[in-house]
ROTISE-707238 format. One record per residue (C-alpha): residue in three letters; x, y, z; residue number from 0. Coordinates in Angstrom, 2 decimals. Layout:
BEGIN
ALA	X	Y	Z	NUM
...
This chain:
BEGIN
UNK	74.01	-7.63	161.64	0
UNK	74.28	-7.04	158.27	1
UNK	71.74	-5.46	156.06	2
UNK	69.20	-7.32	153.77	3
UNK	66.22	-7.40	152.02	4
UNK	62.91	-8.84	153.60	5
UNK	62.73	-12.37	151.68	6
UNK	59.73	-14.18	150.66	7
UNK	60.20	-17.35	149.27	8
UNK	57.74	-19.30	147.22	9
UNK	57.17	-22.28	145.32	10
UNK	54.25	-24.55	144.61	11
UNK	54.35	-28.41	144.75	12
UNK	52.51	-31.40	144.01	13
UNK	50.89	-33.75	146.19	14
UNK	53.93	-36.22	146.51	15
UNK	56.22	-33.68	147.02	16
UNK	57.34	-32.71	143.82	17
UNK	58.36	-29.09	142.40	18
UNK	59.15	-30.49	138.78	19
UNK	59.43	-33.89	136.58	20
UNK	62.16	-36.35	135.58	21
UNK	65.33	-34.18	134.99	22
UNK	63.72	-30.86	135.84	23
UNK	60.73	-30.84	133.57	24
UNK	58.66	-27.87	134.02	25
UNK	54.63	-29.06	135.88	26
UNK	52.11	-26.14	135.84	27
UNK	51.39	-26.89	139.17	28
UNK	49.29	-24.04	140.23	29
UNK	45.85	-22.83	139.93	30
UNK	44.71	-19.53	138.82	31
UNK	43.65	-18.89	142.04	32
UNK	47.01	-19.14	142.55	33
UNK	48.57	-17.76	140.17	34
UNK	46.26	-14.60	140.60	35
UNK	48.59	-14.58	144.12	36
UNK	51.68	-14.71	142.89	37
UNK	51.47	-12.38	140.75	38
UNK	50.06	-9.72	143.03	39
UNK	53.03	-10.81	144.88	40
UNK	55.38	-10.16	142.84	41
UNK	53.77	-6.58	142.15	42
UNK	54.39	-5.64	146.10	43
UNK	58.62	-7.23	145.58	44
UNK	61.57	-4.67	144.15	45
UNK	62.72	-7.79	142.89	46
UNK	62.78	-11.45	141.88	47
UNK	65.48	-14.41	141.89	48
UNK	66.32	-18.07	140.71	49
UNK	68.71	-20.01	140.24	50
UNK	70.67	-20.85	136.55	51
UNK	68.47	-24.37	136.50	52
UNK	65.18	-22.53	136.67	53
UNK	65.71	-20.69	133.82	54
UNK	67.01	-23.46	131.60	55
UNK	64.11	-25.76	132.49	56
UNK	61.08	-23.24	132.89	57
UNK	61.86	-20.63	131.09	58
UNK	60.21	-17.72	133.14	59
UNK	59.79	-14.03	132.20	60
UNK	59.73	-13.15	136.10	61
UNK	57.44	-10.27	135.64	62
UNK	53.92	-9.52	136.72	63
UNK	51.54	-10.84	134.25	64
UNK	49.15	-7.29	134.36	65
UNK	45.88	-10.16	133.29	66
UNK	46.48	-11.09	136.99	67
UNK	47.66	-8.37	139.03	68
UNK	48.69	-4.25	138.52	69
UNK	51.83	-2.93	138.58	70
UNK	53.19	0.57	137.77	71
UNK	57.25	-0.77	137.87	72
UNK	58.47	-4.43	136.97	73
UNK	60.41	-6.23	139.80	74
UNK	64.59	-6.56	138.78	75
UNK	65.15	-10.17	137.49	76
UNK	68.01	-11.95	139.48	77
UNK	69.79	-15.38	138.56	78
UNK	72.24	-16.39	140.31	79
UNK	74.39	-18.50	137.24	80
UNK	78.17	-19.34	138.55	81
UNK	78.89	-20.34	135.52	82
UNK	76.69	-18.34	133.00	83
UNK	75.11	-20.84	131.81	84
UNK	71.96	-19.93	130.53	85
UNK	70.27	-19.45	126.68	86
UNK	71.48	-16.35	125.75	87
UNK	67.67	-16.23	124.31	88
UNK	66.13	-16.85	127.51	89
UNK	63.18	-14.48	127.90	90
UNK	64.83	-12.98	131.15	91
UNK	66.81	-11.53	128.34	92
UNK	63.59	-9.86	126.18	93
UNK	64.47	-6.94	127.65	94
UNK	60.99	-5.75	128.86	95
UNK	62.98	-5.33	132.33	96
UNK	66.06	-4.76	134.46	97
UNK	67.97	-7.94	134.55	98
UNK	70.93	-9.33	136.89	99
UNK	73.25	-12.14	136.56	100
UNK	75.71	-13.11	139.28	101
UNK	78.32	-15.49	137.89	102
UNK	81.75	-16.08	138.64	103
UNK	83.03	-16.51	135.36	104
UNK	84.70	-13.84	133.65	105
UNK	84.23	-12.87	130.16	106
UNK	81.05	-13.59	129.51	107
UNK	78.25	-11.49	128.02	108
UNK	74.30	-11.42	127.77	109
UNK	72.45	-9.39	125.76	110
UNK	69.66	-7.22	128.18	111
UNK	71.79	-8.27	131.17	112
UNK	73.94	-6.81	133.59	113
UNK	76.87	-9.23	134.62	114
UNK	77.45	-8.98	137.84	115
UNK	81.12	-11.34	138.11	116
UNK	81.57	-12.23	141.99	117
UNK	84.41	-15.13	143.84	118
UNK	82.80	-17.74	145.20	119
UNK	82.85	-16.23	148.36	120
UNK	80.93	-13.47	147.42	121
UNK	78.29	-15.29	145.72	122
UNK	77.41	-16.73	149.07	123
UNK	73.96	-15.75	149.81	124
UNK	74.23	-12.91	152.97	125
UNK	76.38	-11.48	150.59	126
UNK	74.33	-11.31	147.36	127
UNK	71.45	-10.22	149.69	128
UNK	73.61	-7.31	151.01	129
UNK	75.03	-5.93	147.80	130
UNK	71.33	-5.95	146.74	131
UNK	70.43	-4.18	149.94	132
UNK	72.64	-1.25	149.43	133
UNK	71.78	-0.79	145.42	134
UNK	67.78	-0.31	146.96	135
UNK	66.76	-3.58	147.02	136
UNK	64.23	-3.92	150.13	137
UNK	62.21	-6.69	149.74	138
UNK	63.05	-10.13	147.04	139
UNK	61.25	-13.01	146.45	140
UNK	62.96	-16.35	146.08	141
UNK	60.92	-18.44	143.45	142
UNK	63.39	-21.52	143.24	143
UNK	64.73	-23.49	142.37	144
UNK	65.61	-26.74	145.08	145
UNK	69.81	-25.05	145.47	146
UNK	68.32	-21.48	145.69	147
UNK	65.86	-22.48	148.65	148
UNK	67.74	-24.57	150.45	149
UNK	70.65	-21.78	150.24	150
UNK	68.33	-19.00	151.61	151
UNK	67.36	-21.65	154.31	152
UNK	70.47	-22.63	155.48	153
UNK	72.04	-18.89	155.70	154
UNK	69.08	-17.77	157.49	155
UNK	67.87	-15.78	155.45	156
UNK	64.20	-16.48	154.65	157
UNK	61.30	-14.19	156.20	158
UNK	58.56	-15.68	154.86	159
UNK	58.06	-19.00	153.25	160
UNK	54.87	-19.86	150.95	161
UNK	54.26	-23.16	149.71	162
UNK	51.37	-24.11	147.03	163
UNK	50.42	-28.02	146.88	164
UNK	48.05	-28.26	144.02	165
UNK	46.07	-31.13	142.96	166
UNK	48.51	-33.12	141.12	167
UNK	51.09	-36.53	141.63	168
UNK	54.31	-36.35	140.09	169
UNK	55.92	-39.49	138.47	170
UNK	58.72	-41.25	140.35	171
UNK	62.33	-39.76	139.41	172
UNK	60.70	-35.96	139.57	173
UNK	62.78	-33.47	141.80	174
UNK	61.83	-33.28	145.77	175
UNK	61.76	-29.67	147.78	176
UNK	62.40	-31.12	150.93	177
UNK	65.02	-34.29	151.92	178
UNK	65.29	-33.72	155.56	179
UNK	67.76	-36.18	156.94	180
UNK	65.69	-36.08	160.52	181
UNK	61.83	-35.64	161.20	182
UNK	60.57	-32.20	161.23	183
UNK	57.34	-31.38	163.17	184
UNK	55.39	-28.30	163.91	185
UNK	56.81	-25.81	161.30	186
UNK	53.61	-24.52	159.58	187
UNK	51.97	-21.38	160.43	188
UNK	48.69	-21.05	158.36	189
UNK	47.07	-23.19	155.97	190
UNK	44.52	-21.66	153.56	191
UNK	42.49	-24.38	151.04	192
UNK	42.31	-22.75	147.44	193
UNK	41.10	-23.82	144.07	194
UNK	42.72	-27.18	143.23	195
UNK	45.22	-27.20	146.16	196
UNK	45.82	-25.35	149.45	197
UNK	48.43	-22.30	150.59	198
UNK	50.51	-23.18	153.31	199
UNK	52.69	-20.41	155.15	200
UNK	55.60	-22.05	156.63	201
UNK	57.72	-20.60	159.80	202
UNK	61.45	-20.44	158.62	203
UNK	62.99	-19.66	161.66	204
UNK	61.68	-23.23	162.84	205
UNK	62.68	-24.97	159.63	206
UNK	65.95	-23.57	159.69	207
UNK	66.67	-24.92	163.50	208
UNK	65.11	-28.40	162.65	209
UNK	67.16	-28.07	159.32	210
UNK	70.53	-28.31	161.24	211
C-alpha cells in the first residue's frame, strides 16, 4: 500500500443539504462555536486543500485565524486547479504562507505559489496524496469543495469525515454534498449538538462501500 497522509475532511452544511447558493455562492454556514473548531483543527494539520472552485467562489486564506485557535507554523495551502484557473489575486496568494498548485497546464505562473504541473494521471488523488506524503506531509485536511470530496471518497482515501449542519435553509438551485444514486443507512459515528447546528462525525469506510 502506498503511503499517505491521515485525511480529515470537513465541511459544514445547511439544513436542506446545501454547502453553498445558486452557482456556488459562498453561505457562512457555521457558528463560532464552530468555527472556534475548525480552526483548532487546522492548527493540529501540516496542511490544507480545495479544489480551483473553492477558491474562486469563497475566497479563503486557509490559515488558522490565531482570534480562534494557536498556532506556532501555518498549514501549506493546496489547490488542486487543472487548469490554473484561479485570480491571480486570490488571498491564497498574500503570501503569509507556503502555497501549492497542482495543474496540468503548462506555462502558467502565480505569484506566492509553487506550480506543481502534473498529467492527468498524476493528478489522480492516491497520487497527489503520495507525492505529499514523501515531501513531509502527514496529516491534510480536505475542506471542499463537492469534486474534491467526492474524489477523496471514491479513492478511499478519507480517515475522518466531519460534517457541520448549522441552522440555516438554502434556496432551491444551491449546490448539494451528497447525490447518492441508492439509499445509504447507518454511516454516522457521533453526533455532537453545538451552537446553532450540530457536529456529525461520519464513518468513511461505510460511505465509501454504500457509495459504490
Amino acid at each position: 500500500m502506498v503511503n499517505r497522509p491521515k485525511v480529515v475532511i470537513n465541511v459544514a452544511q445547511s439544513l436542506n443539504g446545501m454547502i453553498a447558493g445558486t452557482s456556488g455562492r459562498r453561505v457562512n454556514i457555521s457558528s463560532d462555536e464552530d468555527l472556534i473548531r475548525v480552526h483548532s483543527l487546522r492548527a493540529g494539520m501540516d496542511a490544507i486543500l480545495v479544489g480551483a472552485n473553492t477558491v474562486i467562489n469563497d475566497d479563503p486564506k486557509l490559515l488558522v485565524d490565531q482570534s480562534f485557535a494557536e498556532v506556532d507554523k501555518q498549514p501549506v495551502r493546496i489547490v488542486v486547479d487543472r487548469r490554473l484557473k484561479i485570480p491571480g489575486n486570490a488571498r491564497i496568494l498574500d503570501g503569509s504562507g507556503k502555497t501549492i498548485i497542482y495543474t496540468s497546464r503548462n506555462g502558467g505562473k502565480l505569484e506566492n505559489a509553487e506550480i506543481r504541473v502534473r498529467n492527468e494521471s498524476q493528478l489522480k488523488i492516491e497520487n497527489i496524496l503520495s507525492e505529499l506524503y514523501d515531501s513531509g506531509i502527514r496529516n491534510l485536511l480536505v475542506e471542499g469543495g463537492k469534486e474534491v470530496i467526492v474524489e477523496f471518497i471514491e479513492a478511499g482515501c478519507v480517515d475522518e469525515f466531519y460534517l457541520f449542519i448549522g441552522n440555516v435553509l438554502i434556496e432551491e438551485g444551491g449546490l448539494r454534498l451528497f447525490n447518492p444514486e441508492k439509499e445509504i443507512k447507518n454511516i454516522m459515528r457521533d453526533v455532537r449538538p453545538m451552537e446553532r447546528g450540530v457536529l456529525i462525525s461520519l464513518d468513511p469506510h461505510y460511505l465509501l462501500r454504500s457509495w459504490k
